[in-house]
C-alpha positions in Angstrom: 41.9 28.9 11.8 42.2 26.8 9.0 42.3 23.8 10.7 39.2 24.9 12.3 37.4 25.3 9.2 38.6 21.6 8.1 37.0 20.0 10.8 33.7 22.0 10.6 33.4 21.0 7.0 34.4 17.5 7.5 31.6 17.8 10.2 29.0 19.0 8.7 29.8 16.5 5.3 29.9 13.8 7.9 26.5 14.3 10.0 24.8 15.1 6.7 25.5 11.5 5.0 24.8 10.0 8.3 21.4 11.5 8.7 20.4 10.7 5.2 21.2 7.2 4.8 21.7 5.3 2.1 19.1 5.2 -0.4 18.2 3.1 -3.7 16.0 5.9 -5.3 12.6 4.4 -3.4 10.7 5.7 -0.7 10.0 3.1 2.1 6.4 4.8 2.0 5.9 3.3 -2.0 2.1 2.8 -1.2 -0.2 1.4 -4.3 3.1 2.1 -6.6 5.5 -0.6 -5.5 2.0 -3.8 -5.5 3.5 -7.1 -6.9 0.2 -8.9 -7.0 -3.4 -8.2 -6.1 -5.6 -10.9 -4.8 -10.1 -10.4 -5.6 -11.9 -12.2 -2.8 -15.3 -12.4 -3.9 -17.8 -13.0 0.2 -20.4 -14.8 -2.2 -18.4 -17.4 -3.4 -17.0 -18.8 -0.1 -14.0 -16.7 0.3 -12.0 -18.2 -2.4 -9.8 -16.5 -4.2 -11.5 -15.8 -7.5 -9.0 -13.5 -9.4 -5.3 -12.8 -9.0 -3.3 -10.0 -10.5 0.4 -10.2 -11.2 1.2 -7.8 -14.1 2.2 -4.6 -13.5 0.6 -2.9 -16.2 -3.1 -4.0 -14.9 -2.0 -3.6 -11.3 -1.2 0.4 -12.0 -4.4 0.7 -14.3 -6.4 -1.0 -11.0 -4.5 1.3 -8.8 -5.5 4.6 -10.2 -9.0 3.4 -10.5 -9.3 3.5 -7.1 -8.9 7.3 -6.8 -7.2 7.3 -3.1 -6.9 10.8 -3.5 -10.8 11.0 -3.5 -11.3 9.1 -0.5 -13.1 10.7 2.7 -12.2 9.0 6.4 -15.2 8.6 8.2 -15.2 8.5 11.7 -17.0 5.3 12.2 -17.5 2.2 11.7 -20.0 0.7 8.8 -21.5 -2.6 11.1 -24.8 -2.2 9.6 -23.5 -2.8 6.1 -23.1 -6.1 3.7 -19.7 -6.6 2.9 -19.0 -7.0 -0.9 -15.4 -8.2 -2.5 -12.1 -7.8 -0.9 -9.0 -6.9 -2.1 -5.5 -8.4 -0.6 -2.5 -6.0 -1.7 0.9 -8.0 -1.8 4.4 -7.0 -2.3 7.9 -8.9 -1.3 9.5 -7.9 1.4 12.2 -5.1 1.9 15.9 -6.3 1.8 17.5 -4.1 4.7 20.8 -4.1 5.2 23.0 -7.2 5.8 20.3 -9.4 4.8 20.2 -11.7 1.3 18.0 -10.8 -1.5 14.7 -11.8 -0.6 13.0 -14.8 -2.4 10.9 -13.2 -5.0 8.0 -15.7 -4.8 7.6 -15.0 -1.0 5.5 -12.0 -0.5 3.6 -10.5 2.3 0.5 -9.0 2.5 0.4 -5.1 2.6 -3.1 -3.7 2.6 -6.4 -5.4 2.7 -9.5 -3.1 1.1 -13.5 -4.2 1.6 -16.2 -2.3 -0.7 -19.4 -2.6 1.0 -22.1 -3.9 -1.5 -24.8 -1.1 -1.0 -23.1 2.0 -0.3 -20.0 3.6 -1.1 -17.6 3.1 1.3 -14.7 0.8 1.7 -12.8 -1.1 4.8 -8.9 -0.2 4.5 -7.1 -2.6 6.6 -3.2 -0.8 6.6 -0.2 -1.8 8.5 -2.7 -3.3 11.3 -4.9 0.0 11.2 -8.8 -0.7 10.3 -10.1 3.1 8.5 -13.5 3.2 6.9 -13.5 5.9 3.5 -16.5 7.2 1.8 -15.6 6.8 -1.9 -16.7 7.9 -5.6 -19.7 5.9 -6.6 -17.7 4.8 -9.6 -14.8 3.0 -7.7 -17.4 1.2 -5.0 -18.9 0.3 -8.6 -15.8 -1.1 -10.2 -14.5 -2.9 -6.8 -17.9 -4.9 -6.4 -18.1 -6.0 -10.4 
């Protein structure tokens, strides 16, 4: 019986740390919170890049600007609209395991957001995904200045 009870206990200590992983604290899901470096693309200036934002301070002030949680999917697409700036989202790469440490200069693209110069909505280009979002006047505003 006891033996019985050993093995149960091993088992269930066992499958539990193998169905949880190991993990450093982070979500893979990190969103807006784990952005390296934001990239303003401004459509009337050629497509150049006319701003670039490395420091974290600015990039979480510019990230709860947005509002996300404000956002409303709409079910179509805006073709009839003028697109306004655009946004590239950047963040290095996720060491998984076996791999070396990542080179901290090399980082890949993330998210990609449009604001539409007229009305308030915004292209979200996510993990290969296009979704258009009706957004507060005030961040379709602040992503076209």
């Amino acid at each position: 019986m006891r033996r019985l009870m050993i093995c149960i206990v091993l088992l269930a200590v066992g499958s539990t740390l193998i169905l949880t992983g190991c993990s450093s604290g982070k979500s893979e899901k990190e969103g807006l919170d784990s952005l390296q470096n934001v990239q303003k693309i401004d459509r009337t200036e050629g497509g150049e890049i006319i701003q670039t934002v490395s420091d974290a301070d600015e990039i979480n002030s510019f990230s709860k600007a947005l509002e996300v949680g404000k956002w409303k999917l709409t079910g179509k697409q805006k073709d009839d609209l003028v697109a306004g700036s655009t946004y590239l989202f950047y963040r290095t790469d996720t060491v998984k395991f076996g791999e070396e440490q990542a080179d901290q200069t090399d980082m890949k693209e993330v998210a990609r957001v449009t604001a539409y110069k007229e009305e308030p909505y915004v292209l979200l280009m996510y993990g290969g995904v296009e979704m258009v979002f009706e957004v507060p006047a005030e961040v379709q505003h602040r992503l076209n200045q």
